[in-house]
Each structure stands twice: as structure tokens, then as C-alpha cells.
N, C-alpha and C positions, 0 to 999 in steps of 0.2 A: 820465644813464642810469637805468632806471629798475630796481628791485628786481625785477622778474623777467627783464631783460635782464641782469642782474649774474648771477643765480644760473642763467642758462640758459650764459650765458659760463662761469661755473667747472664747471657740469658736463659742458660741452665740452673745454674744459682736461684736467681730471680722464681723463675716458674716454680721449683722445688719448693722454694720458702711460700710462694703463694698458696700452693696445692697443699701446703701442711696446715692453714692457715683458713683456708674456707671451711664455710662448713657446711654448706653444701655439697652433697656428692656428686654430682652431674658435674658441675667445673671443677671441684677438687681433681676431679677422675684427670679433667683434660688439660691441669697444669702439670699431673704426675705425667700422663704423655709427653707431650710437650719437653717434660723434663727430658723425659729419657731420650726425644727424637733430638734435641738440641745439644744432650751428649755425644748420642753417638754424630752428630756432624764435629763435635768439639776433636774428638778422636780422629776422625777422617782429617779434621784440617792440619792436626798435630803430623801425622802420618805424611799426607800432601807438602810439608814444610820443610821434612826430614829430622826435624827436632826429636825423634826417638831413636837414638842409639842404639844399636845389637856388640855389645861385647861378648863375643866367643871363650876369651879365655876369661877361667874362673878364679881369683884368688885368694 
């Protein structure tokens, strides 16, 4: 995994754990974004890396 899929995961982490944590709604709302936008860059960067295998055969 490469160093900015590492750091894109823990600031995914991070925001999720905040967002469950407040308790206010107005910024809970924008650590659960956050969460999500910081996944899916985590995803992009995995991809971008080639660290995801496709095995065709099944067995």
C-alpha cells in the first residue's frame, strides 16, 4: 500500500471516529462526508498503485 493510500485510510478513520463522536449535527454531518470523500480517494489511490489484483480463474 502505498503512502498516500496509508494516509488517505487514516484520515478516513480519523473523520468517521470524529463524526460518530460529535454531537452536534451540522459537523457530525461533515466528518461523515468527509469520511466518505476520504474513502473514496483511499480507493482511487489503491487502484492508481495497482495494489488490486483481478484473478480470473476461480478456485
Amino acid at each position: 500500500m502505498s503512502r498516500i493510500a496509508k494516509g488517505f485510510l487514516i484520515l478516513a478513520v480519523l473523520s468517521a471516529v470524529l463524526g460518530c463522536l460529535t454531537t452536534e449535527n451540522s459537523s457530525g454531518d461533515a466528518f461523515l462526508i468527509a469520511s466518505g470523500v476520504f474513502s473514496g480517494l483511499f480507493l482511487l489511490a489503491l487502484i492508481a498503485g495497482r495494489k488490486i489484483k483481478f484473478d480470473p480463474v476461480l478456485r
